[in-house]
KOLMARSE-250894 format. One record per residue (C-alpha): residue in three letters; x, z, y; residue number from 0. Coordinates in steps of 0.001 Angstrom, whole numbers, padded with zeros to 6 digits. Example, Ala and Ser with C-alpha at 12.3 -4.5 7.8 and 13.67 -1.06 7.14 Angstrom:
! residues 2
ala,012300,007800,-004500,0
ser,013670,007140,-001060,1
***
This chain:
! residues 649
unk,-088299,-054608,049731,0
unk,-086360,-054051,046288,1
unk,-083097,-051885,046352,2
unk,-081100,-052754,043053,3
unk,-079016,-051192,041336,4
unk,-075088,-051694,042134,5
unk,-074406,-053675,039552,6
unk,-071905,-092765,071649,7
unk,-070520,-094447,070890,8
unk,-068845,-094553,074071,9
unk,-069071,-097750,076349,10
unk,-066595,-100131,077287,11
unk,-066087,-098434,080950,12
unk,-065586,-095064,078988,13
unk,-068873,-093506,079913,14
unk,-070457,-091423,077115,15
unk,-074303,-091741,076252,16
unk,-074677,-088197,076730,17
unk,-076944,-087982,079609,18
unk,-080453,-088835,077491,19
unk,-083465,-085820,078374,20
unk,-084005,-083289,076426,21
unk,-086667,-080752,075231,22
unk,-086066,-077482,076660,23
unk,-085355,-074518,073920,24
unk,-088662,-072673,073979,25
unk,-086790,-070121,072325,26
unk,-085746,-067399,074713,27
unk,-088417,-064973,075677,28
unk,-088318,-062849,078737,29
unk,-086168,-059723,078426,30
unk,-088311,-057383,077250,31
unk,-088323,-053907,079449,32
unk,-087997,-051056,077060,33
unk,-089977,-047694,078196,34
unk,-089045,-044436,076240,35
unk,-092331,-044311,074758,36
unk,-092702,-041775,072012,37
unk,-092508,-043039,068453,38
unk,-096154,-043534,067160,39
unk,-097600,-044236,064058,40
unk,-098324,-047851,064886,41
unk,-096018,-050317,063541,42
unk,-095279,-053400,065240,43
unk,-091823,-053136,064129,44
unk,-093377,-054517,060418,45
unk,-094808,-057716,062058,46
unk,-092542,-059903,064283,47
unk,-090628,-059000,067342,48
unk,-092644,-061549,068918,49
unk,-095436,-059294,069289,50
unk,-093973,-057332,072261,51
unk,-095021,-058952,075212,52
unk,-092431,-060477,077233,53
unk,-092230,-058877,080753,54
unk,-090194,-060115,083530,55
unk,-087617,-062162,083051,56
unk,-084328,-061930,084568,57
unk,-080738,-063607,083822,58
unk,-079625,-060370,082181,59
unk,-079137,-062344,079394,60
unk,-077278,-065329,081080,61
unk,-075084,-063149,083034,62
unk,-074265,-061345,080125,63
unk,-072917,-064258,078074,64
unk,-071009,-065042,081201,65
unk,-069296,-061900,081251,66
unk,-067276,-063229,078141,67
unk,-066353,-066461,079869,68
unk,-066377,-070092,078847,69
unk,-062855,-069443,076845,70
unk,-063865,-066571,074433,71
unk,-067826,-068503,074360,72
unk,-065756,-071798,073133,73
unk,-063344,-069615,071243,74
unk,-066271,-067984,068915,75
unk,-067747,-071323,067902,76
unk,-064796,-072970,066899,77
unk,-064107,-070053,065034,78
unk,-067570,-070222,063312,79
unk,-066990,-074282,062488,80
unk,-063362,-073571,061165,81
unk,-065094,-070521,059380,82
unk,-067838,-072938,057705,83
unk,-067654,-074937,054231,84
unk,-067689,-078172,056259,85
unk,-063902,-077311,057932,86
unk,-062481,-080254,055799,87
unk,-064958,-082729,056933,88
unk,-065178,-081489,060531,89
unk,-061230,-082151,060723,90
unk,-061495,-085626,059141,91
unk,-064171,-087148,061108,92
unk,-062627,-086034,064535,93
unk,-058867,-087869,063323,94
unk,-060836,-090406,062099,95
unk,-063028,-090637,065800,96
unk,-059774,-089970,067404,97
unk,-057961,-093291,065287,98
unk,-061226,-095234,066533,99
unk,-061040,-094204,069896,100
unk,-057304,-094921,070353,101
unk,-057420,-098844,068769,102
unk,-060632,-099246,071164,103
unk,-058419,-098243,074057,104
unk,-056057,-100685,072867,105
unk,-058471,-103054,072384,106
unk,-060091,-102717,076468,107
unk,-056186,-102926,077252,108
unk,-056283,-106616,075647,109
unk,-059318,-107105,076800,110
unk,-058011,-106138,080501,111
unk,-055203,-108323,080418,112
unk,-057469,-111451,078846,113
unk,-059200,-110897,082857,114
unk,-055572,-112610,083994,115
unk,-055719,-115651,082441,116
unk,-059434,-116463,082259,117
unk,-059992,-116284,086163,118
unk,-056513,-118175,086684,119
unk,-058065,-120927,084560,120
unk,-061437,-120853,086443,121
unk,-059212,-120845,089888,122
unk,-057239,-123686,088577,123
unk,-060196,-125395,087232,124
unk,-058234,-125654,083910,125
unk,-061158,-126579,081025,126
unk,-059025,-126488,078029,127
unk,-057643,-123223,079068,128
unk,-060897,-121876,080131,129
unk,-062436,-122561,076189,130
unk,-059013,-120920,075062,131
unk,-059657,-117888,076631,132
unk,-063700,-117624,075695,133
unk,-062240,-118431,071637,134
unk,-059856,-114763,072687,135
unk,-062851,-113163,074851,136
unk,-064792,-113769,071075,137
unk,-061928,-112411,068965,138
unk,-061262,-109249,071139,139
unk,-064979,-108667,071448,140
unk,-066150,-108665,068143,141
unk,-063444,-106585,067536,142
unk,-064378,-103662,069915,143
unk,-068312,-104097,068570,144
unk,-067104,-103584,065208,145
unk,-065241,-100510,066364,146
unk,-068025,-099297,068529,147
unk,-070481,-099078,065609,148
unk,-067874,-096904,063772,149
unk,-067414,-095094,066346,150
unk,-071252,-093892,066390,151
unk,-071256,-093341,063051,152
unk,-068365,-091663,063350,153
unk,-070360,-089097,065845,154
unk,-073550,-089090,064847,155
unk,-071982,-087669,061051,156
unk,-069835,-085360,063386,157
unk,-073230,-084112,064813,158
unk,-074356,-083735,062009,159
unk,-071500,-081520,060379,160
unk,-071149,-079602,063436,161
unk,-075154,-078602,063420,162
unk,-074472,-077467,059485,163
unk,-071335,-075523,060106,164
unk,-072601,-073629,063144,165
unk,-076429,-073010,061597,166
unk,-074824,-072009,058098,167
unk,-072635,-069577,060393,168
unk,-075545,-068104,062196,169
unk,-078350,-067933,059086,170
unk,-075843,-066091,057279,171
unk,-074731,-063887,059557,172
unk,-078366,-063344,061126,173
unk,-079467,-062414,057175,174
unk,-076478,-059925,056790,175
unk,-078758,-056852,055091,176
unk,-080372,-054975,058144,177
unk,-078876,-057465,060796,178
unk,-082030,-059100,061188,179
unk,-084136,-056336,061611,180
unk,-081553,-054441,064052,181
unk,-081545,-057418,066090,182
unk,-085365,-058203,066249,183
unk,-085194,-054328,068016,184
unk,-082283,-055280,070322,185
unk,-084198,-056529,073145,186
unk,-084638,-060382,074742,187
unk,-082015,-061428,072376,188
unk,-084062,-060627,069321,189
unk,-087053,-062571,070389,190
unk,-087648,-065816,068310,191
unk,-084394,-066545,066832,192
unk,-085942,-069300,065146,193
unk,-085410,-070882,068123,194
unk,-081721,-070122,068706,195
unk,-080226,-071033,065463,196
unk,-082879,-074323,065287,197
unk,-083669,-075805,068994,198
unk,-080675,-074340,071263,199
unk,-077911,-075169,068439,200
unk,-079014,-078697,067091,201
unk,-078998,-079689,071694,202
unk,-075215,-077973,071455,203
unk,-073880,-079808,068508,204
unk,-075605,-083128,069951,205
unk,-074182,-082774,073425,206
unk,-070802,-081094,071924,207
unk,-070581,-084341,070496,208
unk,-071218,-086736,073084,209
unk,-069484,-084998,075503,210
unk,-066681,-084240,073131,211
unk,-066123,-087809,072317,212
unk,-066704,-088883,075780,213
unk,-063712,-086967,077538,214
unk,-061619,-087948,074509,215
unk,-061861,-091511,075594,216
unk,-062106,-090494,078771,217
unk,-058398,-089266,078556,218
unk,-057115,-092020,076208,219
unk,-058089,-094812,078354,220
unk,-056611,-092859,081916,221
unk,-053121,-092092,079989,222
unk,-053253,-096304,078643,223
unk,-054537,-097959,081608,224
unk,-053142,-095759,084112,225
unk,-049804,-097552,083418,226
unk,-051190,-100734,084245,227
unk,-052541,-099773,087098,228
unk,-048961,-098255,088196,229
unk,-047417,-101457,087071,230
unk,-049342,-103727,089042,231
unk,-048923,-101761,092147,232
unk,-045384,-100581,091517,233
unk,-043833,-102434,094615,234
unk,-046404,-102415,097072,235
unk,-045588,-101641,100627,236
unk,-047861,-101486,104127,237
unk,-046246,-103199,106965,238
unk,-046795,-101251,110019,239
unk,-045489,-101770,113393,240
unk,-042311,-104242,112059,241
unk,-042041,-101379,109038,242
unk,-042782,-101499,105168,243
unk,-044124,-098636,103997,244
unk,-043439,-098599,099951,245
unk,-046270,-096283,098307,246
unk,-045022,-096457,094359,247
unk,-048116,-096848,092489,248
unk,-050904,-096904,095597,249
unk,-053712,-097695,093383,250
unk,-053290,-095180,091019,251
unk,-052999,-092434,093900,252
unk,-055913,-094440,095874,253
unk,-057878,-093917,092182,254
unk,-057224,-089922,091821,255
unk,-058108,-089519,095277,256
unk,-061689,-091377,095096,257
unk,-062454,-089662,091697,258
unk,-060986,-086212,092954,259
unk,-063292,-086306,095970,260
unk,-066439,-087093,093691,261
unk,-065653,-084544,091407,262
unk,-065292,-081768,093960,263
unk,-068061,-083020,095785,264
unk,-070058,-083385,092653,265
unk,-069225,-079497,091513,266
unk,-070258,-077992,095195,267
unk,-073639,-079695,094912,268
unk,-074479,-079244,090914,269
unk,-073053,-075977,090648,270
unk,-076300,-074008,090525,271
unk,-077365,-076364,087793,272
unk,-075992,-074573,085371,273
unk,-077836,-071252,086028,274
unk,-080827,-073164,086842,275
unk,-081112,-074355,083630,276
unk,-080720,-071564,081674,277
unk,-083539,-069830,083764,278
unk,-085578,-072826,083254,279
unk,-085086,-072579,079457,280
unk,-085616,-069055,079634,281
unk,-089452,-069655,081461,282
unk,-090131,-072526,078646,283
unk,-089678,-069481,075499,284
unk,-092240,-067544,077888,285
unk,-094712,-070162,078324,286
unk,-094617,-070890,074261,287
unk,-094490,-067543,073435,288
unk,-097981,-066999,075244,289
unk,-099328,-070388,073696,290
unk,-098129,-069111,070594,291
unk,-099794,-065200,070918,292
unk,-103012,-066598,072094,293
unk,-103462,-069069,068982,294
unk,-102237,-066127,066659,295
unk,-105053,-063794,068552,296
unk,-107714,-066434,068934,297
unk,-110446,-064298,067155,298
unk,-110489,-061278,068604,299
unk,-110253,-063576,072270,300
unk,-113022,-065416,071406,301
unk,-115205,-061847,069865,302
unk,-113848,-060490,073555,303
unk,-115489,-063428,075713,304
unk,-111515,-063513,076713,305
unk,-110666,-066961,077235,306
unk,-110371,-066749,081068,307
unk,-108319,-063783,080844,308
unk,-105911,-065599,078342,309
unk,-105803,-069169,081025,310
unk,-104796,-066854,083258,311
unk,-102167,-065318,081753,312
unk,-100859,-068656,080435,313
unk,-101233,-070189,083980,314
unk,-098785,-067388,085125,315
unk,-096710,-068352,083023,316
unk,-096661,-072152,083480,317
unk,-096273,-071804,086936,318
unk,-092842,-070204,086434,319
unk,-091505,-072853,084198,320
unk,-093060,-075503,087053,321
unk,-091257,-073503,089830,322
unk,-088003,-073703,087653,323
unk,-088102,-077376,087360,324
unk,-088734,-077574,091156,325
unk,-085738,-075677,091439,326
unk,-083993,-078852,088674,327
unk,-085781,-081199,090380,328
unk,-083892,-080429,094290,329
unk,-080023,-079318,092270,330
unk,-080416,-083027,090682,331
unk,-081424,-085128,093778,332
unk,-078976,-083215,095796,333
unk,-076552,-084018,093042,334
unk,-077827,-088043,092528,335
unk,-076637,-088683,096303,336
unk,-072945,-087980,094885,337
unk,-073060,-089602,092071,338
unk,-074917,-092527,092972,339
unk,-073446,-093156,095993,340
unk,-070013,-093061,094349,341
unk,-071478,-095346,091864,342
unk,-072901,-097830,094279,343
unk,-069149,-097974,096662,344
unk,-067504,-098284,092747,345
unk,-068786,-101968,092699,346
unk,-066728,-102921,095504,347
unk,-063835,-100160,095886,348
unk,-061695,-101453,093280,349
unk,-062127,-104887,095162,350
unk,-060932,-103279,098380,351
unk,-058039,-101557,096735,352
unk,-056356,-104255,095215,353
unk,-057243,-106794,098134,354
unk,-053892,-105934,100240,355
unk,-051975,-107039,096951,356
unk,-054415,-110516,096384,357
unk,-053991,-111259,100591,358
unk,-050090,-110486,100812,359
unk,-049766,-113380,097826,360
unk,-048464,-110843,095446,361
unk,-051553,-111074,093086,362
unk,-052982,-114263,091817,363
unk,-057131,-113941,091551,364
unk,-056906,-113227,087909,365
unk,-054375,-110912,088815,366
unk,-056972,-109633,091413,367
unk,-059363,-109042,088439,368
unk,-056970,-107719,086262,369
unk,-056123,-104782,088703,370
unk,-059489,-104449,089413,371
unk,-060841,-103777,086025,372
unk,-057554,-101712,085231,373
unk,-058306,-099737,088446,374
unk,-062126,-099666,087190,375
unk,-060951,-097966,084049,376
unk,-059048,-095374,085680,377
unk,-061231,-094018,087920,378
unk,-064141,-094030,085592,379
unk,-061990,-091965,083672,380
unk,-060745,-089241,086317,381
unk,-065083,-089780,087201,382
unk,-066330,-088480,083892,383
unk,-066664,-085200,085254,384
unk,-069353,-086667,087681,385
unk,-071173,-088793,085943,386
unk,-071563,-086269,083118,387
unk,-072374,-083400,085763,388
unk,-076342,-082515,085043,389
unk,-075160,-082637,081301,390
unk,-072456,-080495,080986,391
unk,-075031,-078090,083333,392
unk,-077155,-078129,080398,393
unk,-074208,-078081,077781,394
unk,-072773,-075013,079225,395
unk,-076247,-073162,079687,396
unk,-076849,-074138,075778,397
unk,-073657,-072728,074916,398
unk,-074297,-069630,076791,399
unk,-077642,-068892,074574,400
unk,-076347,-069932,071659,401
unk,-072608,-067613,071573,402
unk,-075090,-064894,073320,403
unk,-077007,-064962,070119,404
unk,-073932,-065494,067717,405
unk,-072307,-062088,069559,406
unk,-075380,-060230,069319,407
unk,-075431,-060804,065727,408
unk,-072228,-059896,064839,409
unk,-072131,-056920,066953,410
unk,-076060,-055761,066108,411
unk,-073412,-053540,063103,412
unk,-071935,-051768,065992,413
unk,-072646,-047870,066489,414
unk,-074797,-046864,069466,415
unk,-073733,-044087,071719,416
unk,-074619,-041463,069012,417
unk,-072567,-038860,067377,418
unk,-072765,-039690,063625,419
unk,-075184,-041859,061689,420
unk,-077145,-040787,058598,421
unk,-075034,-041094,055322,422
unk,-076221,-043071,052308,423
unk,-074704,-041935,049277,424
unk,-074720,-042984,045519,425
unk,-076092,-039557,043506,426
unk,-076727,-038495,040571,427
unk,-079223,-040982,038303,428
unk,-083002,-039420,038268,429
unk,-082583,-037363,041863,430
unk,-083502,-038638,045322,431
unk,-081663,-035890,047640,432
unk,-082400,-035382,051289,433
unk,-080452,-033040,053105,434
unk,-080885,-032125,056778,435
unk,-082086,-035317,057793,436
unk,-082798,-035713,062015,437
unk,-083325,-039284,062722,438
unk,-082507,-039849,066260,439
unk,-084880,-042348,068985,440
unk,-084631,-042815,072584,441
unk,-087303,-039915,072773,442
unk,-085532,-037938,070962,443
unk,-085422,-037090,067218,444
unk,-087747,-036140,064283,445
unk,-086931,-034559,061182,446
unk,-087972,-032910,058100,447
unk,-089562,-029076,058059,448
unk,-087888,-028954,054302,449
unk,-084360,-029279,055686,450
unk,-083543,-029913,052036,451
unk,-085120,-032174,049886,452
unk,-084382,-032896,045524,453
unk,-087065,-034950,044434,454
unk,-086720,-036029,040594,455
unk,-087954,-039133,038732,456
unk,-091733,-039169,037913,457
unk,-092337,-037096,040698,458
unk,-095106,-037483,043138,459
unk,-094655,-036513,046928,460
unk,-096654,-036863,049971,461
unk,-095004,-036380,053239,462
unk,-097492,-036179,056022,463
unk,-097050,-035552,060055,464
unk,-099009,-035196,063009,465
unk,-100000,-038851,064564,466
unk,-097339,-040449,066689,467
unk,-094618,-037919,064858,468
unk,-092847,-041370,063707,469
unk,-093737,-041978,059895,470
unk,-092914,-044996,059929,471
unk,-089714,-044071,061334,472
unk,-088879,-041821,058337,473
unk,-089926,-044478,056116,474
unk,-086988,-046907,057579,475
unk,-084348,-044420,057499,476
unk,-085356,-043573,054070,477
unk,-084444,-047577,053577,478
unk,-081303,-047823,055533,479
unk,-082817,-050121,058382,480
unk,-083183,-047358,060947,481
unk,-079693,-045403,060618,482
unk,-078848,-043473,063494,483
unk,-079089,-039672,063373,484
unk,-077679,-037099,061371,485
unk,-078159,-035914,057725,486
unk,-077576,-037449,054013,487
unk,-080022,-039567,052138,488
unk,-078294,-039429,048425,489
unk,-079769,-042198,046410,490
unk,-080032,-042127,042599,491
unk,-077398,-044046,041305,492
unk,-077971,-047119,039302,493
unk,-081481,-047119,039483,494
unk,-083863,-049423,041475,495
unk,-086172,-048515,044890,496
unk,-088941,-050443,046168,497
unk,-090112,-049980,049620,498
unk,-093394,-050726,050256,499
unk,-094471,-051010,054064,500
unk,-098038,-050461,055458,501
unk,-097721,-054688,056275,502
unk,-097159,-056871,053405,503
unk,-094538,-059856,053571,504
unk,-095893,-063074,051090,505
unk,-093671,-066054,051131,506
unk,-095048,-069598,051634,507
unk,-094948,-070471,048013,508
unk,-097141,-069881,044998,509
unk,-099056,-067040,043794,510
unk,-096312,-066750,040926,511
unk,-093566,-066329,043608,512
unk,-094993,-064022,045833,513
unk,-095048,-061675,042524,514
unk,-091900,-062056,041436,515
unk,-090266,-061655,045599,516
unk,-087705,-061231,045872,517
unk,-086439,-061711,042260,518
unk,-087195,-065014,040438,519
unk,-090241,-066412,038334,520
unk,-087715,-066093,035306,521
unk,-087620,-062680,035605,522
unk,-091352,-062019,034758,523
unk,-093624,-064264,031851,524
unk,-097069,-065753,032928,525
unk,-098928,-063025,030982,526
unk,-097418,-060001,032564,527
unk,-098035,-061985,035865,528
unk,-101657,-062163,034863,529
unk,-102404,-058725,033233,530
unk,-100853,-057001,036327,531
unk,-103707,-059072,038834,532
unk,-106216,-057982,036329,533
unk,-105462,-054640,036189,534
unk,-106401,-054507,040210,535
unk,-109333,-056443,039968,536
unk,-107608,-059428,041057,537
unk,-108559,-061690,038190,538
unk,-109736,-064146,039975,539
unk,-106628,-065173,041360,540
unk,-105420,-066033,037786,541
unk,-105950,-069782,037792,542
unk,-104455,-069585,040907,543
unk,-100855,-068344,039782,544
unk,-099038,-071708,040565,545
unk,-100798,-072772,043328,546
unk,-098916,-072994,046572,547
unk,-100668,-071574,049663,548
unk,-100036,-069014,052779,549
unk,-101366,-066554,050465,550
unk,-101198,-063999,053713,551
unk,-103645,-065771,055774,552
unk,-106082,-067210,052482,553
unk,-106197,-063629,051568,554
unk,-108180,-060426,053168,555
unk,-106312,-057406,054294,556
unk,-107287,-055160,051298,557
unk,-106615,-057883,048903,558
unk,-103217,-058339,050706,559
unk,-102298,-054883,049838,560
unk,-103804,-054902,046163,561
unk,-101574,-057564,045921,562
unk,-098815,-055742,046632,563
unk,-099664,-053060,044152,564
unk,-100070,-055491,041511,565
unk,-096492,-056827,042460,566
unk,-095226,-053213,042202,567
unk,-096937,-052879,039077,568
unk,-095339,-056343,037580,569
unk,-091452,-054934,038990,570
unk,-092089,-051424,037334,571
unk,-089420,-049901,039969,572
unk,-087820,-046321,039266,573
unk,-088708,-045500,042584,574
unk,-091404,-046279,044916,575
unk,-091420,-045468,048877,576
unk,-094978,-046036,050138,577
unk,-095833,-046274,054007,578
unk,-099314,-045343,054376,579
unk,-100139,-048398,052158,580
unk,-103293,-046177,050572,581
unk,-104926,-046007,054127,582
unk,-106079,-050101,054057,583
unk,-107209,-050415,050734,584
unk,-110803,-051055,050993,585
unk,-112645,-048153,049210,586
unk,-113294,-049795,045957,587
unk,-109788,-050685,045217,588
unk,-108381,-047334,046250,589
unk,-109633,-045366,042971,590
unk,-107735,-048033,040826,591
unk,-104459,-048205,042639,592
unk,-103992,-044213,042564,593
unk,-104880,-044513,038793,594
unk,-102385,-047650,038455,595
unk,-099683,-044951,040248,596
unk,-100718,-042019,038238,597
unk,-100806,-043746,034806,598
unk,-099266,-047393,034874,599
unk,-096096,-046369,036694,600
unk,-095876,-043251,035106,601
unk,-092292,-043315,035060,602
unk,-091689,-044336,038855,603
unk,-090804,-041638,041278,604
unk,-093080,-041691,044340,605
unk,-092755,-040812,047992,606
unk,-095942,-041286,050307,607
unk,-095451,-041480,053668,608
unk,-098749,-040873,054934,609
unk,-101644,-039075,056065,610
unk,-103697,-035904,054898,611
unk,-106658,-037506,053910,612
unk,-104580,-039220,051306,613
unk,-103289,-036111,048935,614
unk,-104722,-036869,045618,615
unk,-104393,-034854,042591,616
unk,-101495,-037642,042582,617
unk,-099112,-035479,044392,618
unk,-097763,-032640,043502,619
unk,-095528,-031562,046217,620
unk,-095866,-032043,050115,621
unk,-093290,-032271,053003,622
unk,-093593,-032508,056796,623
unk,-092562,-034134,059019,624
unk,-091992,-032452,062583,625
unk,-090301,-033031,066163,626
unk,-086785,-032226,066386,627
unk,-086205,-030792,069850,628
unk,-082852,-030188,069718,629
unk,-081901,-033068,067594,630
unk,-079932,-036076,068879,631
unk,-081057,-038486,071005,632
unk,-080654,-042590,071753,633
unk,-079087,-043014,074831,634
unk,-080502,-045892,077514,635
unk,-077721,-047236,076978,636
unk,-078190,-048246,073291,637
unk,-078751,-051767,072073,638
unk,-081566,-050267,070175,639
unk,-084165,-049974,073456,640
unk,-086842,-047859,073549,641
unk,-089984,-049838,072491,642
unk,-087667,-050541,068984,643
unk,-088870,-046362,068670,644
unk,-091711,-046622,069609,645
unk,-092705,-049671,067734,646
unk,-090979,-047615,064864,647
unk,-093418,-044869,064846,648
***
């Protein structure tokens, strides 16, 4: 790490096509339980956060979402969307889906009334009327298929804006400097949020869409035909015992009560679907996430004889997800009696509605089907709730983990329950100062023995500590990624740092790229590229400079982190923070990097984090680094949890 210087189309009856499966996010491990472990000198917190084993899951991070409500959940992604470079188009598509939708309900109100005429004719037995109305059936239809494959355009492109907006919103805010690494230590909501801002948000912008579009129709075609409905029924009345009873509008009452009663019905049964769901996605990211650790770990399993222990482990996990589905599989049969039984009595109950009108003579049989289809229409609309049920389940459970992870990243800046944080300041050029630095974990807090610190350039400084004291610790304070505590870290102004963890980071990409990281390939010429390799013994990687390749897996440990000197060597940084880097060179290659230090980066102020063993004639001056009793401490409250320390050590 270089510091530099400051310089569906919706169908004719109004239904959406919302309701296809789906892939369950594999993205949301287990909450991970956090013990107040002692910061050690291992450091998991330089590989990914996915290698903390998941423990038990629980809905803590469900029920935490919830907490915020549907409203304020809604209310942050819009935000984000309005927030994103794609605003203008987001706005034009939906008045352009909402112009679409509105001459297609106009259209299905012509195509409504056309039902009058065409079954008169049939009654009457009236040919030349009867080709009449197919010629009108032809010109209305083709009218409504052209609009319908507008409208899907018209979606799918919204889909499509809506996934760019909202992943645009989250990459940037997730790669924020420090965010990413804050949040990776912030619990179950750090774990693989690949899958959050890929998986969990392209299923919400799909089903945002459908569903979106869907109750926009929905509600256009229940404001347009509901006025038919009330028009045909307008002066209906039940004769009862030598009385007429005049009901105003029956059919559109009889229509809100048969929909209302579904939808209530459908929301007792289908209620647990949503939390279901969201558990069930939850058990998925566990299941992967063991697939995924075993094929990362498969050597040392196989050297271990450990394959049974591994099926074991992974059949614990798969029978979680199964008994999760089991739990889908019941909350959607339960719910399929409501909705397909209301679906099965829809075929005949607009029949049965209008038949008091057909039998008392006040509705001709295309008048019959006219009211029919009109009542059809209506209470498809007020239905849209239920038939859209077990997807707005899995809508809302998406939208939970997705505005979970949004929050979490925009409030991963907030302070814990500390006192103070350590202050960065710009100093004077050529001086690193530390002064009374206490960096602060849930086991409490370690700090320097020098309480204060002036390093200048071209200096050479080992600072060593007892194992499990937290070196690694120091070493991201010292960087800014780890800043709670107490003290001042006073950089030199104007002047670049390189930090150089014990792991190395390469990029997919070539050989050329991974040297010049995180600058560009302008920045440095082929020969300086070269002469650098060769100068660690890594000339046989020359011919290799453009070559693309996952140069951390082709490569061996030692050569990993020769390759990392070399890039340090190529960048030529003022400053140089090493974390125990010297310990994995292989023995061969150590005598040439500590030369490289001593005589190549002459210039380059150096602080080792490290151990003993390691003091060269290279360093001049040595600090330590002790336990700070009395120093503060990370409350179990934090968002930072314990493992984060101790995986920090």
């Amino acid at each position: 790490m270089i510091i530099k210087p400051p310089d569906d189309v919706n169908t004719p009856s109004g239904k959406p096509a919302a309701n296809a499966p789906r892939t369950a996010p594999a993205a949301n491990a287990a909450n991970v339980r956090a013990a107040a472990t002692p910061p050690g000198d291992s450091s998991p917190g330089d590989s990914s956060p996915g290698d903390s084993s998941p423990g038990d899951s629980s809905p803590g991070d469900f029920d935490d979402t919830a907490e915020s409500g549907l409203t304020a959940q809604l209310g942050m992604m819009l935000r984000a969307s309005w927030a994103s470079p794609v605003r203008g188009a987001l706005v034009m598509l939906s008045l352009s889906i909402f112009a679409v939708v509105a001459v297609t309900a106009y259209g299905q109100i012509k195509l409504n009334s056309w039902n009058q005429p065409f079954y008169d004719a049939l009654s009457h037995k009236n040919l030349g009327e009867f080709w009449n109305q197919l010629g009108v059936f032809g010109v209305i239809a083709g009218a409504l298929l052209a609009l319908n494959v507008a409208q899907r355009w018209l979606i799918e492109t919204l889909k499509l804006k809506l996934r760019e907006g909202l992943v645009r919103d989250l990459v940037q805010g997730w790669m924020a400097p420090g965010r990413a690494f804050r949040l990776a230590h912030a619990g179950a909501i750090g774990v693989n949020p690949d899958q959050r801002m890929h998986e969990d948000a392209r299923h919400l912008t799909e089903l945002s869409g459908d569903l979106g579009v869907g109750l926009l129709q929905a509600s256009i075609l229940l404001a347009t035909f509901i006025s038919v409905l009330w028009g045909l029924s307008s002066t209906f009345a039940f004769h009862v015992a030598n009385r007429s009873i005049v009901i105003p509008g029956y059919m559109v009452w009889a229509a809100i009560l048969y929909s209302g009663s579904a939808s209530l019905l459908s929301y007792w049964v289908g209620r647990s679907l949503v939390r279901n769901n969201a558990d069930r996605y939850a058990r998925e990211a566990e299941l992967r996430f063991s697939l995924v650790r075993v094929n990362e770990h498969i050597d040392s399993i196989a050297l271990a004889r450990a394959e049974p222990d591994e099926a074991r482990r992974i059949e614990v996990d798969l029978s979680t997800v199964l008994n999760a589905m089991r739990l889908l599989v019941s909350g959607n049969t339960r719910l399929t009696w409501v909705t397909a039984g209301y679906g099965w009595f829809t075929l005949v109950a607009p029949i049965l509605v209008a038949a008091p009108l057909y039998f008392s003579g006040t509705l001709t049989f295309g008048g019959l089907m006219m009211a029919s289809g009109a009542f059809m229409q209506v209470q498809s609309s007020l239905r849209w709730f239920v038939d859209n049920f077990s997807t707005i389940a899995d809508w809302r459970a998406t939208l939970l983990r997705v505005a979970n992870f949004r929050r979490a990243v925009i409030a991963s800046d907030v302070l814990h329950d500390l006192a103070g944080r350590i202050e960065f300041t710009e100093g004077k050029a050529g001086t690193l100062t530390i002064d009374n630095l206490a960096i602060a974990s849930p086991a409490g807090a370690i700090t320097l023995k020098e309480r204060h610190v002036e390093m200048q350039s071209r200096e050479r400084v080992l600072v060593i500590g007892d194992s499990g004291t937290g070196k690694t610790l120091l070493f991201r304070a010292l960087a800014g990624l780890w800043p709670w505590g107490s003290g001042r870290v006073s950089r030199p102004d104007g002047e670049s740092m390189l930090f150089m963890p014990r792991t190395q980071y390469f990029p997919p990409g070539t050989l050329r790229e991974v040297l010049a990281y995180p600058t560009t390939v302008n920045n440095f010429t082929s020969e300086a590229c070269l002469r650098a390799l060769e100068r660690l013994g890594l000339e046989r990687l020359g011919p290799l400079l453009d070559a693309p390749g996952s140069w951390d897996l082709t490569l061996t440990e030692g050569e990993q982190q020769t390759l990392a000197f070399a890039r340090a060597l190529l960048h030529a940084p003022r400053w140089l923070i090493i974390d125990e880097a010297l310990e994995a060179l292989e023995d061969e290659q150590r005598p040439k990097v500590i030369e490289l230090l001593a005589k190549d980066l002459a210039e380059t102020g150096i602080l080792y984090i490290g151990r003993a063993v390691a003091q060269d004639s290279l360093f001049k001056r040595v600090l330590h680094l002790v336990p700070d009793g009395e120093g503060l401490k990370l409350g179990a409250t934090a968002a930072v949890p314990a493992s984060a320390a101790a995986a920090a050590g």
